[in-house]
N, C-alpha and C positions, 0 to 999 in steps of 0.2 A: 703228591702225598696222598695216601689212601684216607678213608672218610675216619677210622680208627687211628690213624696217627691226628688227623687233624682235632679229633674228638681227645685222644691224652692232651692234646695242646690247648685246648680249653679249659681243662677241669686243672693243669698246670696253673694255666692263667689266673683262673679261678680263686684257687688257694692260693697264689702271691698277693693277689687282689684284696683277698681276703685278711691275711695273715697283716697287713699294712695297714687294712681300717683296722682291725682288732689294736694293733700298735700305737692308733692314734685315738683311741678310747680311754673319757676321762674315769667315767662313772657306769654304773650298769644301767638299763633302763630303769624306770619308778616300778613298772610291775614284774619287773624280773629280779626285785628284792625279795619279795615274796619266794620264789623259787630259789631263791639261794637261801634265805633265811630255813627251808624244808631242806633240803642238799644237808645243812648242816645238822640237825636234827638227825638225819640216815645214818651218820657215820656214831652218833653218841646213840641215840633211842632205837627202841625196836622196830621192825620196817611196820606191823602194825598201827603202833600207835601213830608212826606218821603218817601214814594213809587217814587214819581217822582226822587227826588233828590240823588235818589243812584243807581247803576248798580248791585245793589246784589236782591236778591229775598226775601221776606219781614218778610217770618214766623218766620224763625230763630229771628232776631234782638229785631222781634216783642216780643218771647217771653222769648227774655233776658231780656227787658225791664217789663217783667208781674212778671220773677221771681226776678228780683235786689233787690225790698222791701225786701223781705223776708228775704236776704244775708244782706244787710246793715243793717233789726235790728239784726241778730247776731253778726255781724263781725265790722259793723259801717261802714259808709259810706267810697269810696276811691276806688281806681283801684280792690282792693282783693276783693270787693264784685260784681264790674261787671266782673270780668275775672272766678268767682267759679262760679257765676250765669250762664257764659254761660258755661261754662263747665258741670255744673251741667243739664242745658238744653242738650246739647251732650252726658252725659254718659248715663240718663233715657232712652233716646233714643233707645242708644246700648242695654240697659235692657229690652227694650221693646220688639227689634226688635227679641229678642228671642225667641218671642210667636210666630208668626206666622213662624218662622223659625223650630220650631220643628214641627209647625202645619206639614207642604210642607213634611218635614222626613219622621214625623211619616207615612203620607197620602202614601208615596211611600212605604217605607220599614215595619218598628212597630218603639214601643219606647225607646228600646236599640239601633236602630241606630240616631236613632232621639236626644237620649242624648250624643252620642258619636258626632254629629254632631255640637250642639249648645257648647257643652265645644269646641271641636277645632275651633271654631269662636271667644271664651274667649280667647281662649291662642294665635293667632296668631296676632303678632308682629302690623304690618302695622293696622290692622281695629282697633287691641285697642288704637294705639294713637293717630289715626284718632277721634277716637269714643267718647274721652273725651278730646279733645283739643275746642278750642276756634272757629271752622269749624259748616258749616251746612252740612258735607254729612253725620252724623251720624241721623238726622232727616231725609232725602233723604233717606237714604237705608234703614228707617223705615217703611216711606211713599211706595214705590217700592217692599218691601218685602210683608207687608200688603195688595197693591194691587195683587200682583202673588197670594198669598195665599186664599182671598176672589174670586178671579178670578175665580181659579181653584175649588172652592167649586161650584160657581155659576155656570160652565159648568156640574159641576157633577150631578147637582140636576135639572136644567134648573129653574135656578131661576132667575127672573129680578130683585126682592129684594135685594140677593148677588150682583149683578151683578151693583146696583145702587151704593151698599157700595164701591164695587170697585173702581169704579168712582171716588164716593166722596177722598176714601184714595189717588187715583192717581192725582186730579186735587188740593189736599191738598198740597201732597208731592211735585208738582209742581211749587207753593209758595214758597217750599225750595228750591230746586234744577233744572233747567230746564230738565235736562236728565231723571228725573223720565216721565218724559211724557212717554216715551217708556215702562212701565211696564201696563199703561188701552189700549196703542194701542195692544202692544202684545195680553195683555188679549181679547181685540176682534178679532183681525188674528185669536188666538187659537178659540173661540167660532165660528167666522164663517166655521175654517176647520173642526170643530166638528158635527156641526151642517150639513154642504156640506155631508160628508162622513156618517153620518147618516141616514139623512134624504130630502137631495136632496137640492138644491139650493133655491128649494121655499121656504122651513122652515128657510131661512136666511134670505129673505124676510120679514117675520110674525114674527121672531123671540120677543119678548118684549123686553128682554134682554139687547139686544146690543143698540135701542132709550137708554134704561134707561142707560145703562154706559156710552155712549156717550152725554147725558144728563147732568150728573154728572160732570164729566169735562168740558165741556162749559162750566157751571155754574163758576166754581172754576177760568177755563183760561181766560173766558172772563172777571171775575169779575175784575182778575188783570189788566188786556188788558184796561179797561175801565178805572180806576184809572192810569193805568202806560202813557197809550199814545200809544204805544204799545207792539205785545205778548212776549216778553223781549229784555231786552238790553244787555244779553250776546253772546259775542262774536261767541261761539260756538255754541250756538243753529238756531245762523243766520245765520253761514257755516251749515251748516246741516241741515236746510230747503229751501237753494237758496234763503235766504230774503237778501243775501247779507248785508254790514256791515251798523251799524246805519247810522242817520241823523247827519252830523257835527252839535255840538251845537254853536249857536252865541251867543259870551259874550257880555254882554250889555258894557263891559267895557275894551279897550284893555289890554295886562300883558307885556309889552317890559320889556325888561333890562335893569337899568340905566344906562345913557349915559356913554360909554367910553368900558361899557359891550359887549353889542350892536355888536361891530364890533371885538370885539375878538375874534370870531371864536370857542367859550370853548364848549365843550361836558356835557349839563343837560341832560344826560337819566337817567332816575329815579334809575333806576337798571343796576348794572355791568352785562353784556355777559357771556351767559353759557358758561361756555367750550365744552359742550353737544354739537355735530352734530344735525344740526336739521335733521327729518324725513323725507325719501325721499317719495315714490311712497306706493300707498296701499297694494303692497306685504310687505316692508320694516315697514308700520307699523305695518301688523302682526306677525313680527318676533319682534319687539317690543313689545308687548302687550304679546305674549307666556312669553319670556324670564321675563316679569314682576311681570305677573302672577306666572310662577313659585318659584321665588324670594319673593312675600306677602304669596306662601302657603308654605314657609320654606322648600323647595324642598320635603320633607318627604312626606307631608301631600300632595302635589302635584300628587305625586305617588301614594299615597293610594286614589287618586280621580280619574288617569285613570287606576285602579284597579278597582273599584267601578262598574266604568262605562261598564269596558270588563265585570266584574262579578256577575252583576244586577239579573240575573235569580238565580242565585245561591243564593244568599242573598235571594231573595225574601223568594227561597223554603226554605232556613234556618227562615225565618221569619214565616211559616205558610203563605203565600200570593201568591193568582196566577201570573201570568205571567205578565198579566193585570190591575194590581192592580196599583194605581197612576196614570193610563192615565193620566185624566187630569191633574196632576199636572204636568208632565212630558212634557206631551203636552206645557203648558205655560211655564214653564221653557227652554223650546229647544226653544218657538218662541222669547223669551225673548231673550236670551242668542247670537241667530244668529243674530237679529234687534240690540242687542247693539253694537257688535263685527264690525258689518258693518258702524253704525254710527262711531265708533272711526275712523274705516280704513279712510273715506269720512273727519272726523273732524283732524285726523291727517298729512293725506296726504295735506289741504287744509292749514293749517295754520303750519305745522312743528312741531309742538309742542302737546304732551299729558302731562299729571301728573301722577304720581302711583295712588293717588286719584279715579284717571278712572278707574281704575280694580277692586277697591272695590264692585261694584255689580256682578263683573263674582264673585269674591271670596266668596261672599255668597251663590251663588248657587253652587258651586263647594264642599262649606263643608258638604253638604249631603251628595255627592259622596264620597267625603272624610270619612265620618263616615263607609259607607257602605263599603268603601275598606279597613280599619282598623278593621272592626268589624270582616268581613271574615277570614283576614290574623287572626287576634289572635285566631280566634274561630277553625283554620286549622292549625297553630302551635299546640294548645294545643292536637288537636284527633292524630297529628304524632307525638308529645313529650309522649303522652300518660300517662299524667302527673296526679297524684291524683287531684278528686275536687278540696281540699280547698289547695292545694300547688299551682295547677294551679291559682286560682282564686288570691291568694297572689303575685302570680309575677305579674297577672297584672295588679295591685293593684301599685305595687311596682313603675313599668314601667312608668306607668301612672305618678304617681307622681313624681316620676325624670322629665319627658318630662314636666309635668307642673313648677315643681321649676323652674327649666331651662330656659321656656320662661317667666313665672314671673321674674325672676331676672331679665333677658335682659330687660324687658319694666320697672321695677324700679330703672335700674341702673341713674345715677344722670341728670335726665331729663334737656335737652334744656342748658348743662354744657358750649356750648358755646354762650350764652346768658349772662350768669353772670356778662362780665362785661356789658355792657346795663343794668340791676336789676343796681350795682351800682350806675354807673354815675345817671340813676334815682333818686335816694335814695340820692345823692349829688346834685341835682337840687331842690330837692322837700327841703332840708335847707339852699340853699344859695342863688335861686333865688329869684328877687325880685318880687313883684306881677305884676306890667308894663312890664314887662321884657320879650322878646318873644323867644323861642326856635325855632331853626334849627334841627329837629332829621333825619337822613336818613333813619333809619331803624323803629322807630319810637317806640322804646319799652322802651328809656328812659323817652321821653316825658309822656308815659302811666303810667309807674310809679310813673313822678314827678306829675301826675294828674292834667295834663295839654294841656286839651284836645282844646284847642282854638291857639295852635302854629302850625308850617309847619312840611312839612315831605316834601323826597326829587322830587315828582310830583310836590308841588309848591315851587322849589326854587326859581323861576324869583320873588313870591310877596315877596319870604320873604329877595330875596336881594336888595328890594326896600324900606322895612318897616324901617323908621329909630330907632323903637324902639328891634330889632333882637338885641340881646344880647348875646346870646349863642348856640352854633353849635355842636351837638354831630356827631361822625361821626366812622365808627369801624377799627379797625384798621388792617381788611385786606380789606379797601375799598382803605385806603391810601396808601396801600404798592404792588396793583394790578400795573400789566403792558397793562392798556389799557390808551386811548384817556381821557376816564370818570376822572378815576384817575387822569393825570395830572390836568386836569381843576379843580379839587377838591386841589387838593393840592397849585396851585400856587394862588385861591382864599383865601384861608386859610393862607398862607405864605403873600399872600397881606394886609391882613384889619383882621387878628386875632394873637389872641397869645394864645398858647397852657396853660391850668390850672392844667387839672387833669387825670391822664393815670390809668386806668382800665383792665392790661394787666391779659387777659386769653390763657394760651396755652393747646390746644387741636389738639393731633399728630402732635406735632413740629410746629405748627403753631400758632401765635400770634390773636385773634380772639377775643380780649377784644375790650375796648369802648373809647375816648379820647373826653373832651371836651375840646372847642377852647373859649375861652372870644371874643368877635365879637367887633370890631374898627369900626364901621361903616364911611366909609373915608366920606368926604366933596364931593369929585369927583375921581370917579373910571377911568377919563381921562389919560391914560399915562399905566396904568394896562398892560403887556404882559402876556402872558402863558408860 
């Protein structure tokens, strides 16, 4: 079977792969309410005011909301058509992102390691439930991968045509995600060092190329810049250009607590405290970022990429390819690779905190390496086992599919199981509330459910414990049983002006992690209240 039949057979695999966790999905992610909470917004408000009115980046949302029709005449309108719709917008993605990922392989090594590459990106754990969850970094590390890949075409050919595509895909993928910015700047570092080493500093100068990449995203960043107000409102792209944090917004309207609240002294942070140490100094983040890294590439795969990487020449010459072969793509990859590494150090040292999420673009580039350190190691077992053709070829056959069951099971094993009871208590709002009747959700997955997207979650509790028509209060029940500040003031507001209805008790590893909803009393005057 040629290396493009075997490659449809992946991206086949892929999407049944796929289409089966999406199947077995209770709830959307916590932060991919947000994006669907915008989604809906696109299809009623103008695309304006939604650009303005959200802190997320617009493509994703946008084209939850282009593909929902589609889910709703299947499935009929209701939360399961916008949570498959984005998901379904997240997995194409991941399906996508595989083309220009064997592009970059193939471009270094051929196309046995290039297929050996793009399946260990199918089968590790972190990028596939990243990739079809309710998230925009599965369209981000489409956008960023597509840019490296046209990049490094357009340094190879010296083309300003490629080099505009670039562009275009990086000031695209920048609508999604703000950190794809770093995959068109890379690509120009790499094109001007290419270009220096070459042919002198003047030909960087004249160069067409680099106007036309940089062209391309203006286009794409200013175009949002101009709509948004400005070049984004996320947190970490502002640490990470010195723009320092936004403008406080002023509410036309103040949000106090009602009287008696007021001077209670109670703890509304939206979210309970990691237990997680935050991050100290930029050495401290990169032993952060290693250890992570090696943990999404399943330690295995991790080895077989600084295998890869000591064994590059060797591969090559097992490939038929000089020494030199992939420059550029290698090129862009390494300028890539050090410009993000350095932004996390800078974004994590500044604000204490990263996500696994952040490692998703080293781990893309890392599973080249990965193929080509896998490929070697079995192609050098099998000349010292000295093992017949098709006996050898069958064990690794064998191997292979064990290692895939294996990580298939793990990513289909019963997705989001502490979620369930949230799905519940959902599913008991969406028949017992009444249509006036306003929810309290903290986590906000049963409100999603009950299709009920016009109640609080817990960023606004002040309106919703001003609103006299809040009715009902979901809340989980290791929010309630936590030993912080949060927790009590949750509890003794609850204990104050609710009465307990319906308990949704889910345990996962000895822990109680179901859903409780509270019937809401709304007192007359909350005067006299203690904590």
């Amino acid at each position: 079977m040629s290396h493009r039949r075997w490659f449809i057979a992946i991206l086949i695999f892929s999407a049944v792969f796929n289409a089966a966790a999406i199947l077995r999905t209770l709830v959307p992610a916590q932060d991919g309410l947000k994006f669907l909470a915008a989604a809906r917004r696109f299809q009623s408000d103008p695309w304006v005011d939604v650009v303005r009115g959200t802190d997320q980046h617009p493509l994703y949302p946008a084209l939850i909301a282009a593909v929902e029709p589609l889910t709703a005449a299947i499935l009929g309108p209701g939360p399961d058509a916008w949570r498959i719709a984005a998901q379904g917008v997240s997995a194409t993605a991941s399906l996508l992102l595989l083309l220009p990922l064997f592009a970059l392989a193939r471009a270094v090594f051929d196309g046995r390691v290039a297929l050996i590459a793009v399946f260990v990106y199918v089968l590790l754990p972190v990028p596939g439930e990243v990739g079809r969850d309710t998230l925009s970094n599965a369209l981000g590390l489409l956008g960023m991968t597509t840019t490296l890949q046209l990049g490094a075409s357009a340094i190879r050919r010296d083309s300003w045509r490629l080099a505009l595509a670039a562009g275009l895909a990086g000031g695209v993928a920048y609508l999604a995600r703000p950190e794809a910015i770093l995959a068109p700047m890379s690509v120009g570092l790499a094109f001007i060092a290419q270009l220096a080493k070459g042919r002198g500093l003047r030909a960087v100068a004249t160069a067409p190329a680099l106007p036309a990449l940089g062209l391309a995203v203006l286009v794409c960043v200013g175009s949002y810049a101009l709509a948004k107000g400005q070049v984004s409102e996320k947190l970490a792209l502002r640490h990470a250009a010195s723009l320092g944090s936004q403008a406080i917004a002023h509410r036309s309207s103040p949000q106090p607590l009602p009287p008696g609240l007021d001077r209670a002294g109670l703890d509304l942070s939206p979210k309970e405290e990691s237990d997680e140490r935050a991050i100290g100094g930029p050495l401290d983040v990169l032993k952060w970022v290693v250890r992570r890294w090696w943990d999404e590439m399943c330690w295995g795969f991790a080895i077989m990429t600084i295998w890869g990487l000591a064994r590059r020449r060797a591969v090559q010459d097992v490939c038929g390819r000089q020494t030199d072969a992939g420059g550029p793509e290698r090129l862009v990859l390494s300028v890539f690779v050090a410009a993000y590494v350095l932004v996390l150090m800078r974004h994590g040292s500044s604000l204490g905190y990263l996500s696994s999420r952040h490692i998703l673009p080293l781990v893309v580039a890392s599973t080249i390496w990965a193929g080509a350190g896998a490929f070697i190691c079995v192609r050098g077992l099998g000349i010292k086992l000295a093992a017949p053709p098709r006996a050898y070829r069958a064990a690794v056959a064998v191997a292979s599919a064990f290692i895939a069951v294996l990580l298939v099971g793990y990513q289909l094993r019963t997705g989001h199981e502490s979620r369930r009871g949230h799905w519940e208590a959902g599913r008991w709002l969406l028949a017992n509330a009444g249509t006036g009747e306003q929810v309290l959700d903290t986590r906000g997955w049963a409100r999603f459910v009950a299709d009920r997207p016009k109640g609080y979650d817990y960023w606004h509790v002040r309106q919703a414990l001003s609103d006299r028509s809040l009715a009902y209060v979901v809340v989980g029940r290791d929010e309630l049983e936590a030993k912080s500040p949060r927790a009590e003031s949750l509890n003794a507001l609850l204990a104050f002006a609710a009465t307990p209805v319906r308990d949704f008790p889910v345990v996962v590893e000895g822990r109680d992690v179901g859903a409780r909803i509270y019937r809401m009393n709304q007192p007359i005057s909350w005067e006299g209240f203690t904590p």
